[in-house]
C-alpha positions in Angstrom: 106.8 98.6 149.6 105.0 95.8 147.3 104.4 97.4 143.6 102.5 96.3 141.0 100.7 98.6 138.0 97.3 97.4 139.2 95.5 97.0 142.8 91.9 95.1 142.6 90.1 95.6 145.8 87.7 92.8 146.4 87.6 89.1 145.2 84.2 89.1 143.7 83.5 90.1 140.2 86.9 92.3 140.8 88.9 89.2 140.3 87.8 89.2 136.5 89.0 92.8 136.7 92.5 91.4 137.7 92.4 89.0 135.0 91.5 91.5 132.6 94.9 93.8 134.2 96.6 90.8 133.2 95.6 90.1 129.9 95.8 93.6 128.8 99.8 92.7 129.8 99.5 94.9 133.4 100.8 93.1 136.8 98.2 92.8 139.2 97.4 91.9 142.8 93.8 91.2 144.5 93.1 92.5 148.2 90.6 90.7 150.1 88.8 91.7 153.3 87.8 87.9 154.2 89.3 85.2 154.8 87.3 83.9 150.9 87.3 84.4 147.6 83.6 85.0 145.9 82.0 87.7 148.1 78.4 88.2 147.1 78.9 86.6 143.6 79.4 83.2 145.1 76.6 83.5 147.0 74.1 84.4 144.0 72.6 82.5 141.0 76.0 83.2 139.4 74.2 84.3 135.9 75.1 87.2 133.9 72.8 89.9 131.9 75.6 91.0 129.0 73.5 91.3 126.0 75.5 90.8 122.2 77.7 88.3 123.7 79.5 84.7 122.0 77.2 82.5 123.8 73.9 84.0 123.1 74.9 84.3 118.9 76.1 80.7 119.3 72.4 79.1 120.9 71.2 81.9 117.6 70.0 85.0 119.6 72.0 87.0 117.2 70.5 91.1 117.5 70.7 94.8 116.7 73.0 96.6 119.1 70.2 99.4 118.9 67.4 97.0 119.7 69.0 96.5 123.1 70.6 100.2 123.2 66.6 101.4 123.2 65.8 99.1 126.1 68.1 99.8 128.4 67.1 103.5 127.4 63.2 103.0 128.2 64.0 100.8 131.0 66.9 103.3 132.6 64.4 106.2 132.2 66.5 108.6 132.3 68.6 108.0 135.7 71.8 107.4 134.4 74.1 108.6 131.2 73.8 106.9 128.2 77.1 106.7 128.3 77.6 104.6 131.1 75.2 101.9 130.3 76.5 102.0 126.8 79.7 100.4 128.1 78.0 97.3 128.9 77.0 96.6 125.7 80.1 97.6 124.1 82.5 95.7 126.3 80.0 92.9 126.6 81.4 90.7 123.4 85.0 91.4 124.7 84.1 90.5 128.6 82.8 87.3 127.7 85.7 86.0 125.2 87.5 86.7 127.9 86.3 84.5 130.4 85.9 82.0 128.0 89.6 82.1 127.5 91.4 83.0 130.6 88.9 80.7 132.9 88.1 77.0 133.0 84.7 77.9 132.3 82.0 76.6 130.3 78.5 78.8 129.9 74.9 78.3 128.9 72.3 80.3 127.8 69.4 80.7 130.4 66.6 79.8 127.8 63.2 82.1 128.0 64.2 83.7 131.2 63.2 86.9 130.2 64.5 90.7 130.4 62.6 92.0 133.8 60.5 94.1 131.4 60.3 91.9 127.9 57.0 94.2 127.0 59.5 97.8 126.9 60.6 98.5 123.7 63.7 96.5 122.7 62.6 93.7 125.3 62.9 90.2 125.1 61.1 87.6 125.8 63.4 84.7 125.2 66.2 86.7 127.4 69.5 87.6 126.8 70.9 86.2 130.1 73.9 83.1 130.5 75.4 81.3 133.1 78.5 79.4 134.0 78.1 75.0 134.2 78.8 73.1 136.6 82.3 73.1 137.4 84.5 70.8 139.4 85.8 72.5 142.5 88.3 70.3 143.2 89.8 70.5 140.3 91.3 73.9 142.6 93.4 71.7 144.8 94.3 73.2 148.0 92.5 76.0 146.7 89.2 74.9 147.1 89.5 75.9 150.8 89.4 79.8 149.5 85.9 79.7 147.7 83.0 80.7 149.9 80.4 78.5 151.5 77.2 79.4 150.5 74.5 79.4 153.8 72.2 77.3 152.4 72.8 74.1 150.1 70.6 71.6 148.5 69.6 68.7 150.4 71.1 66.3 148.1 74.4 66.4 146.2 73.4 68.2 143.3 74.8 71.1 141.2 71.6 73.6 140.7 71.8 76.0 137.7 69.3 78.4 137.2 67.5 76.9 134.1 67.7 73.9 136.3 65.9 75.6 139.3 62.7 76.4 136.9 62.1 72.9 136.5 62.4 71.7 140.2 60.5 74.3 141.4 57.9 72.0 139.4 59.1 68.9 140.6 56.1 67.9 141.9 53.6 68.9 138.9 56.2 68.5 135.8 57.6 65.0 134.4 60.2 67.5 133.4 60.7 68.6 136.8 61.7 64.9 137.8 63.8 64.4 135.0 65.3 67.5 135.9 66.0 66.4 139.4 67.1 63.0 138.5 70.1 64.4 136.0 71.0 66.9 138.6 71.1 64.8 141.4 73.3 62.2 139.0 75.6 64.9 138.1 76.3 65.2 141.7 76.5 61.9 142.7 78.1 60.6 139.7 80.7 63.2 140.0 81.4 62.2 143.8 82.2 59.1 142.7 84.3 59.7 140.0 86.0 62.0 143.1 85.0 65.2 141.4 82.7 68.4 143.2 80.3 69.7 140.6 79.1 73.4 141.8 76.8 75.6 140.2 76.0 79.1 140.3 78.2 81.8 141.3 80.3 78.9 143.0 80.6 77.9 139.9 82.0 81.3 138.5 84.1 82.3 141.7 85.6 78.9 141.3 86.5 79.3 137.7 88.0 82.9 138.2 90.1 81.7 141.1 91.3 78.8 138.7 91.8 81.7 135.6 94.2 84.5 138.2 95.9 81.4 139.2 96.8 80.3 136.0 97.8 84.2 135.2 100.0 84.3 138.3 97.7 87.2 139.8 98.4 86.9 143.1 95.5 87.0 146.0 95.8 88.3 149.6 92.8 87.4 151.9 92.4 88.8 155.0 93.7 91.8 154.2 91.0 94.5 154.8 91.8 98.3 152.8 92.4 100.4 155.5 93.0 103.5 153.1 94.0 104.9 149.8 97.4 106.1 149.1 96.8 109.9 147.2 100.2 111.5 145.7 99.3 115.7 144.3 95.6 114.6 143.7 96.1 111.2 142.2 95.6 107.4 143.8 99.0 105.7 143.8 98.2 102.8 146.0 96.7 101.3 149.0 97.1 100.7 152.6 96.2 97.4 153.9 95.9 95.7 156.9 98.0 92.3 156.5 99.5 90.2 159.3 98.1 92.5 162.4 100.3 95.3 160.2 100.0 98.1 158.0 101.3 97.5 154.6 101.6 99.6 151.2 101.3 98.8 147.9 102.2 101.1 145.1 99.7 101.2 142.0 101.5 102.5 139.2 98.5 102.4 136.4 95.8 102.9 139.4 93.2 101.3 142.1 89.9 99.5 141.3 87.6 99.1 144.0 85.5 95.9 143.7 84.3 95.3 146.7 80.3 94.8 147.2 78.5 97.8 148.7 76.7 98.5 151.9 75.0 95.7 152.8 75.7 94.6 156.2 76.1 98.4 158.0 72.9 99.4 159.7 73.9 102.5 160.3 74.5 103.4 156.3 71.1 101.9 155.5 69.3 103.6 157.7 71.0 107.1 156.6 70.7 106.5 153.0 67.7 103.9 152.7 65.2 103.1 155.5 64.7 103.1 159.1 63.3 99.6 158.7 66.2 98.3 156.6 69.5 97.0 158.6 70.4 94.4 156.0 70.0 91.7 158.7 67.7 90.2 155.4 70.4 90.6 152.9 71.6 87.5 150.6 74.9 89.5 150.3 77.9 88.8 152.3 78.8 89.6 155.3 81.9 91.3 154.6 80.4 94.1 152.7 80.2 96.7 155.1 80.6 99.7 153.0 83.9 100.9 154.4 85.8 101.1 151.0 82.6 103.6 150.4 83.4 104.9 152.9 87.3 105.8 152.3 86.2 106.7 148.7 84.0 109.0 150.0 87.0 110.5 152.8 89.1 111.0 149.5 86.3 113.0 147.7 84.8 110.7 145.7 80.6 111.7 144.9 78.2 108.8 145.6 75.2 107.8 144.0 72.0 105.9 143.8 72.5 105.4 147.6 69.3 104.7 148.2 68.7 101.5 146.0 69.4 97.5 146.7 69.2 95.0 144.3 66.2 94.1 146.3 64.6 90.5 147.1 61.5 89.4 148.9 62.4 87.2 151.9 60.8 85.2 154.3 62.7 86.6 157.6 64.0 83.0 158.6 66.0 82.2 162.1 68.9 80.9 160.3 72.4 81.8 158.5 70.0 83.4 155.5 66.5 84.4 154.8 64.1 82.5 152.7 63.8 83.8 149.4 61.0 84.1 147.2 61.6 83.9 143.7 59.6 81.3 141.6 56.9 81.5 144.5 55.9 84.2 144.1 54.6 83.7 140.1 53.2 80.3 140.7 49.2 80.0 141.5 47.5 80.0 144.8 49.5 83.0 146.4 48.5 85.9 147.4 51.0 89.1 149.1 49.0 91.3 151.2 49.8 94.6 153.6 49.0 94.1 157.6 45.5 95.1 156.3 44.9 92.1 154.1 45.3 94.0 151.3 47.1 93.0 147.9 48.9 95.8 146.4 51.0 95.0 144.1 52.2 92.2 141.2 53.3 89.4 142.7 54.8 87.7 140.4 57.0 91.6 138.9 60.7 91.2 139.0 62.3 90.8 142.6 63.8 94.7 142.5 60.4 96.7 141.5 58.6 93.8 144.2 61.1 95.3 147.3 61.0 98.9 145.9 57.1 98.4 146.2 57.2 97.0 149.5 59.9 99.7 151.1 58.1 102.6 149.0 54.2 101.6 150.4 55.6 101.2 154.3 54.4 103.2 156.9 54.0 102.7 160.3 50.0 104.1 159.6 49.7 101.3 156.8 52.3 98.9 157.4 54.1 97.2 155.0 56.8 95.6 156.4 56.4 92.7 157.1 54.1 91.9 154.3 52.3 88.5 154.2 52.3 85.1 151.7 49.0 83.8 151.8 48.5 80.1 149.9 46.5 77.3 150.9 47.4 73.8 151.1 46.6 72.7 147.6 49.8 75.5 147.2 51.9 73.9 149.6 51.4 70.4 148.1 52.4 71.5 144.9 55.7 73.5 145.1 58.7 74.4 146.5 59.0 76.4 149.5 61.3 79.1 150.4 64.3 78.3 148.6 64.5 74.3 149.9 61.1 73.0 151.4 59.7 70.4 149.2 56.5 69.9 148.3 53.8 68.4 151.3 57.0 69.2 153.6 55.4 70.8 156.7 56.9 74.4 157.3 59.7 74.6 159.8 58.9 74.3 163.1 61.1 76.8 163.9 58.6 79.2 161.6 56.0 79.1 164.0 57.8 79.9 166.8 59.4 82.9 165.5 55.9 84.0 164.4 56.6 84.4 160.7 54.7 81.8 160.1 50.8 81.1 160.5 48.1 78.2 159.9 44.6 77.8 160.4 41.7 75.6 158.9 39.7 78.6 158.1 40.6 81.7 156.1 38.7 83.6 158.6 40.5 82.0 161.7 43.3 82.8 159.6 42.6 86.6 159.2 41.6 86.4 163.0 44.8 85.5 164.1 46.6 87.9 161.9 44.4 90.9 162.9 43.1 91.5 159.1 39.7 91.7 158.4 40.1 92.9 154.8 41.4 89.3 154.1 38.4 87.2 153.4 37.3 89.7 150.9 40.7 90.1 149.4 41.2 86.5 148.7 37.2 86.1 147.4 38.2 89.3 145.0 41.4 87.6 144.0 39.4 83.9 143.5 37.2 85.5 141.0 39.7 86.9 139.1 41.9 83.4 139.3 39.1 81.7 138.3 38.6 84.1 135.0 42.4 83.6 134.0 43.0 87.7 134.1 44.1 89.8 137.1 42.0 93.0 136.4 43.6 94.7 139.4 47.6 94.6 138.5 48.0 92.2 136.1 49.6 89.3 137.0 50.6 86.7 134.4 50.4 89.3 131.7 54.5 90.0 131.2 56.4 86.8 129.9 58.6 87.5 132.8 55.3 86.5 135.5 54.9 83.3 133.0 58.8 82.0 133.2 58.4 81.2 136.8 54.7 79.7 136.6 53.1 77.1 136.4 52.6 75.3 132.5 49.9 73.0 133.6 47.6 75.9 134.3 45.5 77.5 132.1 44.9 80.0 130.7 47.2 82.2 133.0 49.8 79.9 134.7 50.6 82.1 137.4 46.9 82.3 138.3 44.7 80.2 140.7 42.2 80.6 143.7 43.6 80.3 147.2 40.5 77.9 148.8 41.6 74.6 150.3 42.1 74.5 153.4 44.1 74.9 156.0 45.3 78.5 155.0 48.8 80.2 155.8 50.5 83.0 156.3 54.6 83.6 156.2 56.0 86.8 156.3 57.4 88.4 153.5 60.4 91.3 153.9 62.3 93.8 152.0 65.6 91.2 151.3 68.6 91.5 148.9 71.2 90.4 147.1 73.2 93.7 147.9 73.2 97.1 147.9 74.0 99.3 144.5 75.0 102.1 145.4 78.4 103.8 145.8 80.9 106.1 144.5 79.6 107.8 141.2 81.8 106.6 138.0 82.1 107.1 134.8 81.9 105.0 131.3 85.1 103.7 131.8 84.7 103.2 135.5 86.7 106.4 136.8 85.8 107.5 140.0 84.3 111.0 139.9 84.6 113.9 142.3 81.8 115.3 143.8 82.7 118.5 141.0 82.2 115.8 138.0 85.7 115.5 137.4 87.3 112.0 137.4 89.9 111.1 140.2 92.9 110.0 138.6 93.9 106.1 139.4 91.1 105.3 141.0 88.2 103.4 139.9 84.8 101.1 140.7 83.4 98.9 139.6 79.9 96.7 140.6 78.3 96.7 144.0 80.7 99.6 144.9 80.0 101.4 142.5 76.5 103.7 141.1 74.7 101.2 139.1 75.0 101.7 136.0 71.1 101.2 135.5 70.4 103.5 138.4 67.3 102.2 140.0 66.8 99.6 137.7 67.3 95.8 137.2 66.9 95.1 133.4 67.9 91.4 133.5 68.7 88.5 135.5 72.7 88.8 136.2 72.3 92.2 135.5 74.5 93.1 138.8 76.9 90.6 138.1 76.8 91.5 134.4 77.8 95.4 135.0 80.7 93.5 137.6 82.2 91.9 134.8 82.0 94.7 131.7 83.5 97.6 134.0 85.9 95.2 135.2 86.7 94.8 131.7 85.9 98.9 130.9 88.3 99.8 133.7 91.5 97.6 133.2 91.0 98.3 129.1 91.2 102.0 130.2 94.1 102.1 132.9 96.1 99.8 130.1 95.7 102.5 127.4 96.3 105.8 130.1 100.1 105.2 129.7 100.5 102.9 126.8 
């Protein structure tokens, strides 16, 4: 039987776990179900929400601990112990030096991108999020076969950051947009022929984590699902894996930390726990995360919670590898989202989480919500990005049309014709007024510095404000997508697995996606999911190092 003091399970954010086993002088060994490293992290913006940390004091956003303590506890209403939040600010400082020094990686603020509600108290406008730079994948070796594909790519060789996706979004309405485009687009190139890979995002941390175990000697095993967890008079003491085509044990001696993504791919827990409309066929997440380490969590007597919730993430419902997302489209001017009535009923523009829980909580089959609908006109489809990678004047996939997502007339009222809504010539004449005045009376779009980050600057006075009325008019359906579920076996601050009694399971914790979020229903930051991966990564090998030190 293998041994080792600590078992990570999953090779997303739970490889910063191991590397935090290892530098708190524990041996450690990762499990992964796939045949990659990354899971969902790899296949996100890669940024992290971890407020107080070295990289936001050194770009001089330098603040009160309480300031951000009374923010997460307006934001958080309530749902979840102070306690457990409380741990990602205190282990924030730590979590960070250490990736700074056990990882290849270099990080940058995410300037202005703000909380996801700046105007609670102890908001900010400016944010308080970071992200990792580009990093050269092949500076992995054979390694670099390990890391993830992501489903979609850019067109062109170019490492996308987050701050740098603002500005192309604007590509076509922004000098800075071009310039922005031309230095990523050199960075790629320019790096291909200097025979280097530059990836961004949560490439670009997955890469850098492998790159930090492997320079800790932390071994990883891939392919090697959990099949169940080894329990000795009431305490974990290892896992069973599936390795080979056989069954093999390790021994934990300090304990088991389950890191492995939630629920997102297993219709059948979705629709218990969430929505019969929901089967996570327009999740961003991967596909491994199926919930069964939940699952055999759950088998063991571990209590779940906040079951219900998904880090959700309007979508266009796509044919494809991956939905569309909507993210800066939905703050920019000339848009419209409206029920199967025609009617608008919510913020655009309002952070991607609060815009699915909208959608999913409104739904009925007597006033349908699901699908949803974009409307823009062409004036909107000349000026911005589409859908995570259509450009600006490009026509809308063909494939769109065929799959009935997707609609175009010449007319708005041909338009609301085709789409069965008469309540949408009078929607978008009520929303035209109101784009023309600079204010939306009815929910108050462009109002929250979060709206503004994503709109556009050359509007005024609102820049996520503008009338929807040159023809030809379309419609693309918009869904309840995400970038995984959040909810999972109930912890504690240190992120201790807890019974359904309250009392915490020896040896076994969890940490991110399969865990309870620590915000409960809530989304207070951009990276805020990978953020809480990272700290209780951090919280949990700090605490299984002191247990029997």
């Amino acid at each position: 039987m293998e041994e080792v003091d600590v078992v990570v399970v999953g090779a997303g954010t739970g490889m910063f776990a191991a590397l935090a086993a290892a530098h708190h002088g524990m041996s450690a060994l990762v499990v992964e179900k796939s045949p990659y490293v990354g899971g969902s992290t790899s296949l996100s913006g890669g940024g992290f929400w971890i407020p107080g940390n070295s990289v936001l004091e050194e770009n001089g956003q330098k603040e009160d601990p309480e300031r951000i303590q009374t923010y997460l506890r307006e934001a958080t209403r309530g749902e979840v112990e102070d306690e457990r939040w409380q741990t990602h600010i205190d282990a924030g400082r730590a979590t960070v030096d250490l990736l700074r020094s056990m990882t290849p990686l270099k990080f940058q603020f995410m300037t202005e991108y703000a909380d996801y509600f700046p105007e609670l108290p102890g908001g900010s406008a400016t944010g308080r999020a970071c992200e990792p730079k580009p990093f050269d994948a092949k500076s992995l070796g054979a390694d670099r076969a390990l890391l993830r594909e992501p489903k979609l790519k850019a067109p062109f060789p170019m490492p996308i950051t987050s701050r740098a996706y603002k500005w192309l979004n604007l590509v076509a309405r922004s000098p800075k947009g071009v310039l922005t485009g031309a230095r990523q687009l050199g960075l790629g190139v320019g790096g291909m022929a200097l025979g280097r890979e530059y990836l961004a995002g949560g490439q670009a941390l997955a890469a850098g984590l492998l790159a930090g175990l492997r320079k800790a000697g932390v071994p990883i095993w891939t392919e090697s699902p959990l099949e169940d967890l080894i329990v000795e008079d009431g305490r974990v003491t290892g896992v069973v894996v599936e390795r080979d085509g056989r069954k093999t044990s390790v021994r934990a001696r300090r304990g088991v930390i389950l890191a492995t993504g939630g629920f997102d791919r297993n219709a059948g827990m979705r629709h218990e726990f969430q929505s019969p409309y929901v089967d996570g066929s327009w999740s961003f997440g991967a596909e491994s995360n199926t919930g069964d380490v939940i699952s055999i969590a759950r088998n063991h007597g571990a209590d779940l919670a906040f079951m219900d919730a998904a880090w959700w993430f309007p979508a266009v419902p796509a044919p494809g590898p991956m939905p569309g997302a909507l993210l800066a489209e939905r703050s920019l001017p000339g848009q419209i989202i409206v029920n199967g009535s025609g009617r608008r009923f919510m913020n655009e523009a309002v952070n991607y989480m609060t815009a699915g829980q909208i959608i999913t909580s409104k739904h009925s089959p007597e006033d349908p919500h699901i699908p949803a609908w974009l409307i823009f006109d062409q004036r909107y489809r000349n000026r911005y990005l589409f859908g995570g990678g259509i450009f600006p004047r490009q026509p809308l996939p063909k494939a769109w049309y065929e799959a009935g997502i997707a609609k175009q007339e010449p007319t708005l009222e041909k338009l609301a014709s085709s789409l069965g809504m008469a309540e949408l010539p009078a929607t978008v004449e009520r929303f035209n007024s109101l784009a023309r005045a600079g204010r939306d009376d009815d929910f108050g779009r462009g109002d929250s510095a979060y709206d503004r980050y994503y709109g556009d600057p050359t509007i005024s006075p609102n820049p996520c404000l503008g009338p929807i009325d040159a023809g030809p008019y379309y419609a693309v359906q918009v869904v309840p997508g995400d970038l995984g579920t959040c909810g999972g076996v109930r912890a504690d601050a240190n992120g201790q697995a807890l019974a359904t009694d309250g009392t915490p399971i020896p040896g076994l914790y969890a940490i991110g996606n399969a865990a309870g979020n620590a915000f409960g229903r809530v989304y207070p930051g951009p990276g805020a999911t990978i953020g809480q991966g990272l700290t209780f990564g951090y919280a949990a090998a700090r605490n299984l190092a002191d247990v029997e030190s």
